[in-house]
C-alpha positions in Angstrom: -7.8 4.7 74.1 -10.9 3.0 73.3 -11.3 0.0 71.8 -14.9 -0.5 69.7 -16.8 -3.3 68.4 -15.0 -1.8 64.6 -11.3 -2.6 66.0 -12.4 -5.8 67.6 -13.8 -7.1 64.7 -10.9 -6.0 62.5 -8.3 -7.6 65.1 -10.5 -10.6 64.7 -10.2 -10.5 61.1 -6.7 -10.0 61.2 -6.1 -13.1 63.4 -8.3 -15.4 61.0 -6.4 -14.1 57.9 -3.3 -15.6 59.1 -4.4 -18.7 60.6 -5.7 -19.3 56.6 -2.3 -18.3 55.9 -0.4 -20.6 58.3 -3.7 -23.5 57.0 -3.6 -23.0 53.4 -6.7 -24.0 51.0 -8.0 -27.2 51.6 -8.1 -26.7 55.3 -9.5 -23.7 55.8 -11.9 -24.9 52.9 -13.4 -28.1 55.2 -13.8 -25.3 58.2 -15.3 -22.8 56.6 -17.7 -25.4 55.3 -18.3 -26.9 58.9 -17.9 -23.3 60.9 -21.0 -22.4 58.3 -23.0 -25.0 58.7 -21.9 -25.3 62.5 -23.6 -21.3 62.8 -26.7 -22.2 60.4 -27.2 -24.9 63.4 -26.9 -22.8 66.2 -28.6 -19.7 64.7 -32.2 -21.8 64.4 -32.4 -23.4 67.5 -29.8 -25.6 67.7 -28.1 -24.7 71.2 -31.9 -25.3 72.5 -31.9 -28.7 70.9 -28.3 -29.6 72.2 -29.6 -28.5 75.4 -32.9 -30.8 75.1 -31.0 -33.7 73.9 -28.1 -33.1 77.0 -30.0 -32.3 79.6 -33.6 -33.7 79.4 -33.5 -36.7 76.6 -29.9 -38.4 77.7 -31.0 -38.5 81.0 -34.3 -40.0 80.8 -32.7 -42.9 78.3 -30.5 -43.5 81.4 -33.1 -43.6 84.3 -35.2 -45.9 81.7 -32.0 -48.3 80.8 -31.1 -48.1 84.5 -34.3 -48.4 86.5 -37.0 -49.1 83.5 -40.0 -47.9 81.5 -42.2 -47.1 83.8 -40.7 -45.0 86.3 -39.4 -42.0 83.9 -40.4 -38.8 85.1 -38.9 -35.2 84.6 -38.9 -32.3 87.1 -40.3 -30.2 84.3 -43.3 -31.6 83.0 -43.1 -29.9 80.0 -39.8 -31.9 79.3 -37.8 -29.0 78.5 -34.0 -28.2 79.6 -33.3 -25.7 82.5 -33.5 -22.4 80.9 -30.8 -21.2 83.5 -27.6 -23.9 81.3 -28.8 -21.7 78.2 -26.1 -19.3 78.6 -23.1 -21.9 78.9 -24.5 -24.0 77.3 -24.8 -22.1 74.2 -21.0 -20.6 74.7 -20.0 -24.8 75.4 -21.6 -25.9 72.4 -20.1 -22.9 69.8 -16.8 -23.4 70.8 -17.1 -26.9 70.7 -18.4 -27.2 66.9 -15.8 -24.5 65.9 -13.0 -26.5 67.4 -14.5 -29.7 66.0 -14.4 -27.6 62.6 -11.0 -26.8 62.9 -9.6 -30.0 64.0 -11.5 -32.0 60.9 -10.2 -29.2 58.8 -6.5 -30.2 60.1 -6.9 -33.8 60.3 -8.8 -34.4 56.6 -7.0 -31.2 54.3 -4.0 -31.5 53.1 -1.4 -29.5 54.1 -0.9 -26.0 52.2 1.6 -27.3 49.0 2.8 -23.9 48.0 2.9 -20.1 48.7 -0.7 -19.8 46.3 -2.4 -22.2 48.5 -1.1 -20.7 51.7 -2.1 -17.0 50.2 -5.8 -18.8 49.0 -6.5 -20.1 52.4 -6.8 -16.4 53.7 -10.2 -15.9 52.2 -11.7 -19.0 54.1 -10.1 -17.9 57.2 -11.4 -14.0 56.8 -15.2 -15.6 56.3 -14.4 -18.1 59.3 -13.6 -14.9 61.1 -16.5 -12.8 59.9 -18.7 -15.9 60.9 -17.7 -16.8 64.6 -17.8 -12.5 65.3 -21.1 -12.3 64.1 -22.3 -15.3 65.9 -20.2 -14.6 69.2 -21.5 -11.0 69.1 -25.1 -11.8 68.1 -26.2 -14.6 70.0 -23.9 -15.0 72.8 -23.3 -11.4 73.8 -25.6 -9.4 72.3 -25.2 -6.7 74.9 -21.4 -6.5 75.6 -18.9 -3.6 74.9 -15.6 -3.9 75.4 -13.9 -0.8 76.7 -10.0 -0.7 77.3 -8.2 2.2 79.0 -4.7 3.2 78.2 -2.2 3.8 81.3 -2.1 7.3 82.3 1.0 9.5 82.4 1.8 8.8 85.8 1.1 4.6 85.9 3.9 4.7 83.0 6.1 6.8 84.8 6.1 3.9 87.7 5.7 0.7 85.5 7.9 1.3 82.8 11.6 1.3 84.5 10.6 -1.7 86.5 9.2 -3.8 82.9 12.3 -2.1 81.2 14.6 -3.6 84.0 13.3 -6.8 84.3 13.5 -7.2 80.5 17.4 -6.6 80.6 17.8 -9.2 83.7 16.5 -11.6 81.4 18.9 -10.9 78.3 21.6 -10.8 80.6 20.4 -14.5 81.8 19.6 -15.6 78.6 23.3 -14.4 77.6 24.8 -16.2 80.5 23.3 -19.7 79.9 24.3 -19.7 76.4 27.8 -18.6 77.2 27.6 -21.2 80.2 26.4 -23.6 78.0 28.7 -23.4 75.2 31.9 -23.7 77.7 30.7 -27.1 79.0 30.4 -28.7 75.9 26.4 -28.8 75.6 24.3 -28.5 72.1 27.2 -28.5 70.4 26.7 -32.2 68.2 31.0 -31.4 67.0 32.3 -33.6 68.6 33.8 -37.4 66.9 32.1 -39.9 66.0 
């Protein structure tokens, strides 16, 4: 079985679709408007002028607060950022706008007030979706495939009684604390008052 970029995107899709459902409207409304505007930042240069700002402009500030105005030099005398943080710092910087897109979405929308709202709020989360694939897929792996392999007849053959019996140790545990824990007295909440 191999998985392609079509099924990743669509599993991707699927995944944003119902976190509009679980968000409703209004929510996935002020992150789809920051997740936009977030990858209309980072598509033109924005990563390289996070980097500039992070890694060249904050630290000169410091030397001249710390040691003053005229001992401010740079290793690069071009006063540009290390080419080498561009990779992390282009993966640190998406995931931190989309998270600070989803946590203004939380924290300002209101909650979804019915099952319309709720149903609404899948649109915004499908174009979140389709935004942050084509950005993570674009920009910060342009060049990746992911490729996942089945197990083979004879990896099954092994695996599967061992998962199968482990599973029923832990339903016959699970069982056994809840019958444990209903003869002692515990969760029960019946008793007088």
């Amino acid at each position: 079985m191999i998985i392609g970029a079509a099924q990743c995107f669509f599993i991707i899709l699927v995944v944003a679709g119902l976190v509009g459902l679980m968000r409703g409207f209004v929510r996935e409304i002020i992150t789809m408007a920051i997740v936009l505007a977030a990858i209309l930042f980072l598509s033109n240069s924005g990563n390289n002028l996070i980097q500039q700002f992070l890694f060249v402009n904050l630290p000169n500030a410091f030397h001249v607060l710390v040691f003053g105005d005229g001992l401010v030099s740079t290793a690069d005398p071009s006063g540009q950022a290390n080419p080498a943080m561009g990779a992390s710092s282009a993966v640190v910087s998406f995931l931190t706008l989309m998270g600070l897109g989803y946590v203004v979405g939380h924290r300002f929308g209101a909650p979804a007030a019915s099952a319309q709202h709720r149903l609404a709020g899948i649109l915004p989360g499908l174009v979140n979706g389709t935004a942050i694939a084509y950005y993570f897929s674009n920009s910060i792996l342009p060049q990746f495939q992911l490729q996942l392999s089945g197990p083979n007849n004879a990896t099954t053959a092994y695996y599967l009684p061992i998962v199968l019996g482990a599973g029923l140790v832990m339903v016959i545990a699970i069982l056994l604390f809840t019958l444990l824990g209903r003869r002692s007295g515990g969760g029960g909440g019946g008793g007088k008052h």
